[in-house]
Structures are given as structure tokens and as C-alpha cells.
C-alpha positions as CSV (number, residue, x, y, z in Angstrom):
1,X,24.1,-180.8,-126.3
2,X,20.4,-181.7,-126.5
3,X,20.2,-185.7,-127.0
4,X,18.0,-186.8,-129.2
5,X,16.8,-190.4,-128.6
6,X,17.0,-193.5,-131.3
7,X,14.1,-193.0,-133.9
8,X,11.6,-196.0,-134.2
9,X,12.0,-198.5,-136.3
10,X,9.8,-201.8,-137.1
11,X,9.8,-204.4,-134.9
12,X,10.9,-202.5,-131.8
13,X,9.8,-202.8,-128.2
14,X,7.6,-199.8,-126.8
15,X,6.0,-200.3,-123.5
16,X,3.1,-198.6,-122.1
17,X,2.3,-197.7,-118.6
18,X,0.2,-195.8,-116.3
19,X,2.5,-193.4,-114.4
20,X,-0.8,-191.4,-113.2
21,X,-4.5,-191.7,-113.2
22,X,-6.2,-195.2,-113.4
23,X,-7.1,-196.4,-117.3
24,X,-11.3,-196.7,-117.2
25,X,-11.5,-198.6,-120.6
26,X,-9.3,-200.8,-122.4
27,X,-6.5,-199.2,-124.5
28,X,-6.8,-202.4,-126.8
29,X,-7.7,-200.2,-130.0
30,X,-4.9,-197.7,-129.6
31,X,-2.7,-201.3,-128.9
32,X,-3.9,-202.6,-132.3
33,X,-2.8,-198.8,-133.8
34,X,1.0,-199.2,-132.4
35,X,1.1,-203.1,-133.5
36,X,0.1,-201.5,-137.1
37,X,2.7,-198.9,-137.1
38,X,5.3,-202.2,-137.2
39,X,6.1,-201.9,-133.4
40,X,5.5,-204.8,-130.6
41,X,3.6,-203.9,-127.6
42,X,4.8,-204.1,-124.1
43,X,2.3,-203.1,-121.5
44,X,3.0,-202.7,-117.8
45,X,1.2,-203.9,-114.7
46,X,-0.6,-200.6,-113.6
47,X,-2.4,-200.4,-117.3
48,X,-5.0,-202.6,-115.6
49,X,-3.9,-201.7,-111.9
50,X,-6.3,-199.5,-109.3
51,X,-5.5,-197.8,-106.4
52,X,-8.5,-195.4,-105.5
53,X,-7.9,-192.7,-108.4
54,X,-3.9,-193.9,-109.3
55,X,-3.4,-196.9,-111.4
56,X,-1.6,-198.3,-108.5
57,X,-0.2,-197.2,-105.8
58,X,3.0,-195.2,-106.0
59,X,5.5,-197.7,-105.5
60,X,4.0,-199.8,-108.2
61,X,3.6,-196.9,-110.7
62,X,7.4,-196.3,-109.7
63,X,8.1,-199.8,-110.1
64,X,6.8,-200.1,-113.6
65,X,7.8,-196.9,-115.2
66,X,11.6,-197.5,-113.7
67,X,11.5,-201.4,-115.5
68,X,10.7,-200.0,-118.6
69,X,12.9,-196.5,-118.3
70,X,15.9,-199.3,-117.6
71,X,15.4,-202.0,-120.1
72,X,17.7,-201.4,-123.0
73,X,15.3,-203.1,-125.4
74,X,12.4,-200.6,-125.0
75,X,13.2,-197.9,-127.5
76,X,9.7,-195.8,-126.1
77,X,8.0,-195.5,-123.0
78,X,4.4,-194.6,-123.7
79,X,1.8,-193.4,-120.8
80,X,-1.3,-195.2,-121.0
81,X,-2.7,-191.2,-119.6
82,X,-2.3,-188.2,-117.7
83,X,-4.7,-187.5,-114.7
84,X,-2.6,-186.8,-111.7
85,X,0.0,-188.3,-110.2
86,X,2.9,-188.1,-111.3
87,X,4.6,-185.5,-110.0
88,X,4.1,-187.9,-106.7
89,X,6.9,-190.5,-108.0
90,X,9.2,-188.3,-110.0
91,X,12.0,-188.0,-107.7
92,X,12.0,-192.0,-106.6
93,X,12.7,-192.9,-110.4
94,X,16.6,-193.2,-111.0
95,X,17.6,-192.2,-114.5
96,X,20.9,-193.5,-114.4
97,X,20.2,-195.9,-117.3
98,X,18.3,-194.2,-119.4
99,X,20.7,-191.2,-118.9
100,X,23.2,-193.9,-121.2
101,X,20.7,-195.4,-123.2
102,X,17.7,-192.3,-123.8
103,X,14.5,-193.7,-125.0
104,X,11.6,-191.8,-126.3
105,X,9.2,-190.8,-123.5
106,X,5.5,-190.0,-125.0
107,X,2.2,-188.6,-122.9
108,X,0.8,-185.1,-122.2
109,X,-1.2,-183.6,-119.9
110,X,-0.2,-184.5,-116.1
111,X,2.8,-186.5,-118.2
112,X,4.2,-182.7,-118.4
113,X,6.3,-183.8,-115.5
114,X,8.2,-186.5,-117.2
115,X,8.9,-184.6,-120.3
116,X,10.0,-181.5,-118.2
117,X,12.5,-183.5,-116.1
118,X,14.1,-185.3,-119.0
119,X,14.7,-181.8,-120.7
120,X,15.9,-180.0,-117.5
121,X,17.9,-182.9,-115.9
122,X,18.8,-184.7,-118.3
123,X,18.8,-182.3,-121.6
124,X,17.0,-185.8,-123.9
125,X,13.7,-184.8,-125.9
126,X,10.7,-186.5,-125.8
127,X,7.2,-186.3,-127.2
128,X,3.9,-184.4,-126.1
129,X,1.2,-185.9,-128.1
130,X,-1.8,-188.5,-128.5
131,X,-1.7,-190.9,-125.6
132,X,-3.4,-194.8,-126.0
133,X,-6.1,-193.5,-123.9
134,X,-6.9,-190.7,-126.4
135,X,-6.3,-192.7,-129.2
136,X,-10.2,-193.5,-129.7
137,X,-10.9,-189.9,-130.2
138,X,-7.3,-188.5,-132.0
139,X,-7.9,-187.3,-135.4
140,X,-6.0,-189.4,-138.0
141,X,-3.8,-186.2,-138.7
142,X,-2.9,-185.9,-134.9
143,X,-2.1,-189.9,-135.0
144,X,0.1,-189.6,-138.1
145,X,2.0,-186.5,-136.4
146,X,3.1,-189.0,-133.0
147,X,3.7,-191.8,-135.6
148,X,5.9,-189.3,-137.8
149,X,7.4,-188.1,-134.5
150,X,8.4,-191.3,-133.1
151,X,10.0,-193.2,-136.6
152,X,11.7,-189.8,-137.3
153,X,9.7,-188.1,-140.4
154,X,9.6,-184.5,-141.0
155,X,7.1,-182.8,-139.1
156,X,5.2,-179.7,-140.5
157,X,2.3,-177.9,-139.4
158,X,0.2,-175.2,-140.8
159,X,-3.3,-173.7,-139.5
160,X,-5.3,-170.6,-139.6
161,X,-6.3,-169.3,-136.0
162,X,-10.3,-168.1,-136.0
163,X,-9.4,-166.8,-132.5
164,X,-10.8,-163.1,-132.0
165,X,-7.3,-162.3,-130.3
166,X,-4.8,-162.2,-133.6
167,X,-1.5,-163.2,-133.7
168,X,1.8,-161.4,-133.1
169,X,3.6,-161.7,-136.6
170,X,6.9,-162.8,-136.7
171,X,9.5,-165.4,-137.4
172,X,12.0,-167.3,-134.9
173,X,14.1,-170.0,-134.3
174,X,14.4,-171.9,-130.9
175,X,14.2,-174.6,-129.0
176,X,10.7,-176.0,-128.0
177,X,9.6,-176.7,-124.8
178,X,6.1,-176.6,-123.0
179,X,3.2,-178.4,-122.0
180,X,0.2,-178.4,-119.7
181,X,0.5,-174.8,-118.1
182,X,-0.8,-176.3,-114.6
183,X,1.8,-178.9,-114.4
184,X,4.5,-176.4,-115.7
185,X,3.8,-173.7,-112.7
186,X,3.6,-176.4,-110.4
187,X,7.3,-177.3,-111.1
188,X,8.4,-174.1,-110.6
189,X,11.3,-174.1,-108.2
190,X,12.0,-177.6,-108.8
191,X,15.2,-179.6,-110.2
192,X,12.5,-180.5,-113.3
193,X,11.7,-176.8,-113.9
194,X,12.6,-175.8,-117.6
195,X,15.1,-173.0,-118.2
196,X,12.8,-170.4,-120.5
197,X,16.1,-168.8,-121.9
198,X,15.9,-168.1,-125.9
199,X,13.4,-171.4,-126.3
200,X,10.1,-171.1,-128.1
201,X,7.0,-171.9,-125.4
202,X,3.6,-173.7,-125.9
203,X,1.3,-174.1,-123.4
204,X,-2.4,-175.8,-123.2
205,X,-4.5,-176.4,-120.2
206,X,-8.1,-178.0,-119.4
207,X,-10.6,-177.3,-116.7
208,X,-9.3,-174.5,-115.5
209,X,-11.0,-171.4,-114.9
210,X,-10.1,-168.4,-116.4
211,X,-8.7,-166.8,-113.3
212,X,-6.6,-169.4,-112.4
213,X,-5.5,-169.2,-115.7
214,X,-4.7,-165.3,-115.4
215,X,-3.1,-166.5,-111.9
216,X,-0.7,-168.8,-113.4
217,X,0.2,-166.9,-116.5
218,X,1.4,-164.0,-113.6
219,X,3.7,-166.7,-112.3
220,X,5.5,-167.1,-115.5
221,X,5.6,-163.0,-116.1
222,X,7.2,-162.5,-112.2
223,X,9.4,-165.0,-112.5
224,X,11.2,-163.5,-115.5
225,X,10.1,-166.3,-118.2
226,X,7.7,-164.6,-120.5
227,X,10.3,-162.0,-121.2
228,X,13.3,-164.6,-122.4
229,X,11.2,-166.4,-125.1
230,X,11.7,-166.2,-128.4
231,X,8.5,-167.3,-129.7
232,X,5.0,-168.4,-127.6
233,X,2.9,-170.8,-128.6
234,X,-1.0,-170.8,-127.4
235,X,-2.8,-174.4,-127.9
236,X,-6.1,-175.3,-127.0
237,X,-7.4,-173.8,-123.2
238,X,-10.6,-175.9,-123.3
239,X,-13.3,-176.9,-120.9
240,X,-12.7,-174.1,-118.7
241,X,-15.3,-173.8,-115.7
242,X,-17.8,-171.3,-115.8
243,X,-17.2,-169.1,-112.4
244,X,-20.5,-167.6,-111.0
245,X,-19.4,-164.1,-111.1
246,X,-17.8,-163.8,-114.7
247,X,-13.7,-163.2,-115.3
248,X,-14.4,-160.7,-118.2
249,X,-11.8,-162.3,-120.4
250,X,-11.0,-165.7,-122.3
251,X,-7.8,-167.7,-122.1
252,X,-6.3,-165.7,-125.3
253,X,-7.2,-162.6,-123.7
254,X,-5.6,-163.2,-120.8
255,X,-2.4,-164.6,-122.2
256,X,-2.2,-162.1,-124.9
257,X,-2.8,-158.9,-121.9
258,X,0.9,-160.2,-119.8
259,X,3.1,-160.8,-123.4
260,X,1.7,-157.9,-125.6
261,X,4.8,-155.6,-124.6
262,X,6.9,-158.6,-125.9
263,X,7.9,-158.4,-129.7
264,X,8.1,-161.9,-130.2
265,X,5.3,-163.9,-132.3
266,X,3.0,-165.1,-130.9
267,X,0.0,-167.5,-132.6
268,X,-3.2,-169.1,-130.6
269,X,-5.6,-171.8,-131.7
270,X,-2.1,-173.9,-131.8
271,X,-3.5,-177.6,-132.3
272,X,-2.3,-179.2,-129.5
273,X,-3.6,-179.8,-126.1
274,X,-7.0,-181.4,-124.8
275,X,-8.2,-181.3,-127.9
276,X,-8.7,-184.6,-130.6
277,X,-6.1,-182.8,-133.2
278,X,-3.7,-183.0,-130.9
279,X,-0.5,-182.4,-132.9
280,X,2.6,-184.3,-132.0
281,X,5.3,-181.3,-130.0
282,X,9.1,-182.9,-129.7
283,X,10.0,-181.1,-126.6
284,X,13.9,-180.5,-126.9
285,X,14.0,-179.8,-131.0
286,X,14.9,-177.0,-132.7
287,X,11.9,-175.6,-134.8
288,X,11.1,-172.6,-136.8
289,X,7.9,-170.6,-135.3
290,X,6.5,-168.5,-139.2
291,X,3.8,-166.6,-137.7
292,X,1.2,-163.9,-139.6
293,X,-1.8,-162.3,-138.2
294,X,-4.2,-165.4,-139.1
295,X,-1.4,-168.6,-140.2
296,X,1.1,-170.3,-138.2
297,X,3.8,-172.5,-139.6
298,X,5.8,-174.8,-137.3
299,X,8.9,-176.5,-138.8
């Protein structure tokens, strides 16, 4: 059975920390934003650490993310940002307590890796969604979704895709899982690799070029996973690098060329990703995918 952590309420403890990438500007805004929302404000020692590109080295990032995953009075964990680094201390933090006492665990991005492990190992949600870093730049509807998400209020989403590549119509029920498509392949083969099986997928990426896109997308389609899903979800793909000699197709093309012989829906322009209306996604809930050939409903 899936465990869903303790919804927020006010005057609890979250506590944010840098499990990846250094912070380069203060977080003091997105602070004031959670202090607002009723909650009190915990931050860790690598929000203002540095260690060439980390925010500390690895044994403090492992340090501070295992103090906060432990104490029982922090009800969310909260990364400061993604980055990289991560995947570098995942498998020298011990779960054992919050494996009794599941918190909430909040980031995207490179934080992929955290909200994949807690799903695979440990079968606990958590939240992809607007970190403090990103904050500055979230649209208000993206900040409402994480604050909905977190203190346990229906979450609903509706949007129109302008994407040339339409949608697969359809309508299905699953489990959600995803994440930053980058971080996901890289955990392939690994105890934090999600199982695929009958679950609804999303999947965003930035930077990337469009063949490394195509080249990761493969991955997915050879290792069995495209064809067990229920549902696919395409967020933003955004910033991708422009590669001398051209790829000959975007993101949604490419996406949309390895699950066309699928019937499930499929939808793209999915808010959520790099992007500032970056919806809140509770990895581990059981949603309702209402796709046509231009709107998509997630509930």
C-alpha cells in the first residue's frame, strides 16, 4: 500500500536544504512565502554552504538531508534546488526513520532522485513542484498548486495544448510517477528505478538537445516501459541546445514517433517542468488522466 505522508498544517516544521547544486541568491523571499502559508522555517547548513559547484561537500549534503529526513518534528523536507548532485549521496542516506515516520519530500529537477527512491524503496509519495529557488519566478497558480499539495487540498488541472503534435484522446486511471527524464534514465537499473507497470508517466527535461532526447526516450521504449503505461504525460522540454547540424524534429515529435503505436492518451504542453507554471505533481497518487485532441484534465 502506497503511504501517503501527514498533510500540512499551520505551525509545523518544514526544513529546507540543498541536497545538490549550490544556492547563488538568497531564498529569503520564497522563506517569507512558506512563513505565510502558516508554516515555520527550518533551513539547513548547506542553503548557504559551497563546495566548488555542490552546496557542500557530500558528507555535509548527507549530513543535513539525513538530520532533517530523521527528525520527527519536520513534517516536509524541502530542496532549496536541483542542479546535480544528488544521485552522488543517495545510497549513504538511511531511511530507517522516515520509513516509520514519512514526511513530505518536495524539489524537481535533479531532486528526481529523491522522489524516485521514496516511491520505489519505500512506496511514500512526495511532491515535484516549485522549489524556494524558483519561487521568485513561479506563477502564483503554480505556488498555490505546491501549497494545495502540501496542506492536502484538491488538486485540479485543466489546459489547452497549442502544441503542433495533438494529443492521443483518451481517459485513464493510474498511479503517477515521473519527473526530469535525464534523472529518470540515469536510474535505470538501480534500487530507486520506478516500476512503469499500469502507472500514468510525466516527463520534462531542460537543456537537452533533441537527440539526446530521442536517445533517452529509446531507453524507456527497449526497456519495456513505454508499453506498460496507462497514460503519458509530456511537460515542458525547454531550452534545448541548438545542434549545428539540425535533428529534424522537436521534443513532441520525438516522443510522440516511439508511443504512437500505444493506445493510451497521451497530452503535451503539460504545465510542469522548467517552466514558471510549474504545476505541483504528487508522485505516488492515484489521478485521473481526461484527455481530447486540444484539453487535458488531471484529477
Amino acid at each position: 500500500m502506497i503511504k501517503q505522508p501527514a498533510y500540512l498544517k499551520k505551525n509545523d516544521k518544514v526544513a529546507i536544504v540543498c541536497p545538490a547544486k549550490k544556492l547563488p541568491k538568497s531564498i529569503d523571499a520564497a522563506i517569507t512565502i512558506l512563513q505565510d502559508w502558516g508554516l515555520e522555517v527550518l533551513t539547513g547548513e548547506t542553503v548557504s554552504a559551497s563546495y566548488h559547484q555542490f552546496a557542500g561537500d557530500d558528507a555535509l549534503r548527507t549530513r543535513d538531508l539525513q538530520k532533517y529526513l530523521d527528525d520527527p518534528e519536520v513534517k516536509a523536507v524541502i530542496a532549496a534546488r536541483g542542479g546535480y548532485g544528488t544521485i552522488r549521496i543517495i545510497d549513504e542516506l538511511d531511511f530507517s526513520a522516515f520509513n516509520e515516520n514519512p514526511k513530505w519530500i518536495v524539489g524537481f529537477s535533479d531532486i528526481t532522485v529523491l522522489l524516485s527512491h521514496v516511491f520505489s524503496v519505500l512506496n511514500t509519495q512526495s511532491i515535484h513542484g516549485q522549489m524556494p529557488y524558483t519561487f521568485q519566478d513561479g506563477t502564483p497558480e503554480s505556488l498555490e498548486s505546491l501549497r494545495k499539495a502540501l496542506f492536502g487540498e484538491p488538486l485540479a488541472y485543466k489546459y489547452t495544448s497549442e502544441n503542433k503534435v495533438p494529443n492521443r484522446s483518451g481517459k485513464a486511471e493510474g498511479i503517477l510517477i515521473g519527473g526530469n527524464l535525464t534523472l529518470l534514465t540515469m536510474l535505470e537499473g538501480s534500487a530507486s528505478e520506478m516500476d512503469y507497470t499500469d502507472k500514468i508517466l510525466f516527463l520534462e527535461d531542460v537543456g537537452e538537445q533533441e537527440f539526446s532526447i530521442d536517445r533517452m526516450v529509446h531507453m524507456l521504449k527497449r526497456s519495456g516501459k513505454l508499453a506498460k503505461l496507462k497514460g503519458l504525460i509530456v511537460g515542458a522540454f525547454n531550452e534545448i541546445e541548438v545542434e549545428s547540424i539540425p535533428f529534424g524534429q522537436t521534443a513532441a515529435e520525438v516522443i510522440w514517433e516511439l508511443v504512437k503505436e500505444y493506445d493510451y492518451p497521451v497530452c503535451f504542453d503539460f504545465p510542469t517542468g522548467h517552466i514558471e507554471d510549474n504545476r505541483a505533481m504528487v508522485v505516488g497518487k492515484l489521478i485521473t488522466l481526461d484527455i481530447n485532441k486540444k484539453a487535458a484534465s488531471l484529477y
